[in-house]
Steps between C-alpha positions, in 0.01 A plus 500: 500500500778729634646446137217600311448838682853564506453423081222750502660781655770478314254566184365779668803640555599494118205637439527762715867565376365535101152704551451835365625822716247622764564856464766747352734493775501071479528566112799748508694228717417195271604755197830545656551139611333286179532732174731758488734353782780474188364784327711818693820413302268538174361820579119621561224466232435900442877607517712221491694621816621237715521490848608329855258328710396649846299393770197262425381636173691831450833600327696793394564582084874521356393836317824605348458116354247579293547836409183620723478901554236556826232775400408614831517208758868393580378290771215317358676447157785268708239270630335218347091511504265286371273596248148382414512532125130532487465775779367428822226806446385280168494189690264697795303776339165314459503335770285647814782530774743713228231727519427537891868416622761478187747226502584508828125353562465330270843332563339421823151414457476380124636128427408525180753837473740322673526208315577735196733763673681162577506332163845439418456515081466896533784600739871555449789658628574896390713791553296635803503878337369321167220351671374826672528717106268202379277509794155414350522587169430301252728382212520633147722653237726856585706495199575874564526499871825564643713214673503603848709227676804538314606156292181319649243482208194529691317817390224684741279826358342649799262743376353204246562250807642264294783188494751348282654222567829382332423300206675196645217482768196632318402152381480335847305776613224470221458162620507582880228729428313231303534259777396725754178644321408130402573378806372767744195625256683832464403730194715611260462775259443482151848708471663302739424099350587660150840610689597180662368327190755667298752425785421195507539383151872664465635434829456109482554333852899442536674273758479717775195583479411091484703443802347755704180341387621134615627635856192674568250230392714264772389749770142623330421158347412610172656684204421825331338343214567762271847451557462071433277572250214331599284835479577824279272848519239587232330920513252382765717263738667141471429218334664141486798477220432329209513117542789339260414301228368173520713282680621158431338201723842480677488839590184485639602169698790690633292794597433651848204456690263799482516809669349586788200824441492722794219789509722802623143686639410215758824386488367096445718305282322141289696211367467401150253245602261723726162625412567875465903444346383713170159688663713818596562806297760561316616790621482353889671166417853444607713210423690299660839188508271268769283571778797537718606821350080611522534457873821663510385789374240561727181276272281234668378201342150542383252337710315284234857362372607139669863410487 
């Protein structure tokens, strides 16, 4: 018996080890630790400064490196933040404690909020001073605005309160901001999916970017899909890719099991075999490896759907 429970625990405990961030502090810490642990000899993903690790999630930036001229914060441009690509203010603006409290409420209050603020697909380490200029402002083209952080290609307009990101990064975050508007229900402009469209098509995923992927989806347990391909963005939100053509009977034999469907608005996942696997819409489903990966991401089994 004692060998049985001791069995069990230790499945909890992996579990435990591999589920999805609680909140932003948890998620900073696993960032560090899990996907860009190797990464400060490389440099960071807006300015390609690199940097020492400090403390538990922290670190300072070799400026002179990288050729980095501070604009106004000395202090803040030496130390390594993490930035939500998609802006915490676009991941809480509709939702009811944003509006009563901000994020520090909703941070608080709102697992829903928390579970995005958290999600490590849309953070990475920046230049501290970078990630201030950008506050919330969303991405787009400044072909005439002025580079502001010396060699660091990451342009800011303040009066149009607009981004650009280097074009070695603009790519990944088209399909950050895919995943989290597909995953999350988050709108997108008609401007915006146009831009990351664009983005997305001549910034192909490279092996970085693929890498980062695999880390994360060992802590998350599951992929961006628009970065494995299994989803891509149409004007109007995402859609599964294109199937291959027809495959060969040995191909099929040789095939994985199906995927598991989770519903991201109750948050129930159904195996292939349940009543509801293909009921949801579109737009709410969510895919995932096994049902292990559902559960580690915070989905339930659904209640009508035996083992």
């Amino acid at each position: 018996m004692w060998k049985y429970l001791f069995t069990a625990l230790l499945i909890l405990a992996s579990h435990a080890a591999t589920a999805a961030p609680l909140d932003f502090n948890q998620a900073k810490l696993e960032a560090r630790r899990y996907v860009y642990f190797d990464r400060n000899t490389v440099g960071d993903e807006y300015c390609g400064c690199k940097w020492e690790w400090a403390g538990r999630n922290g670190g300072r930036f070799d400026l002179d490196q990288c050729g980095y001229q501070v604009r106004t914060q000395p202090t803040r441009a030496e130390r390594v933040e993490w930035e939500h690509i998609v802006p915490a203010s676009e991941l809480g603006r509709q939702r009811q404690c944003w509006q009563q409290g901000g994020r520090s409420q909703c941070s608080r209050e709102d697992g829903v909020f928390s579970r995005m603020e958290a999600d490590l697909h849309n953070l990475a380490p920046v230049v501290g001073e970078v990630n201030g200029d950008r506050g919330n402002f969303q991405f787009g083209m400044l072909p005439n605005a002025p580079a502001r952080h010396g060699a660091c290609d990451f342009r800011v307009d303040f009066q149009q309160r607009l981004a650009q990101p280097a074009a070695s990064v603009r790519g990944m975050v088209a399909r950050v901001y895919f995943y989290m508007a597909d995953q999350y229900g988050l709108s997108l402009s008609r401007n915006q999916q146009q831009l990351f469209m664009a983005w997305d098509r001549q910034y192909p995923v490279d092996d970085w970017e693929r890498e980062r992927d695999r880390r994360i989806a060992e802590r998350m347990g599951h992929s961006n899909p628009f970065v494995i391909g299994s989803r891509s963005w149409r004007l109007g939100g995402a859609v599964d890719a294109t199937p291959p053509p027809a495959a060969t009977t040995a191909a099929v034999d040789a095939a994985p099991t199906a995927v598991v469907h989770g519903n991201r608005q109750s948050r129930i996942y159904h195996l292939a075999h349940c009543p509801s696997y293909n009921a949801m819409a579109a737009r709410n489903q969510v895919t995932f490896a096994d049902a292990a990966s559902a559960e580690a991401a915070g989905y339930r089994r659904a209640g009508n759907c035996r083992p």
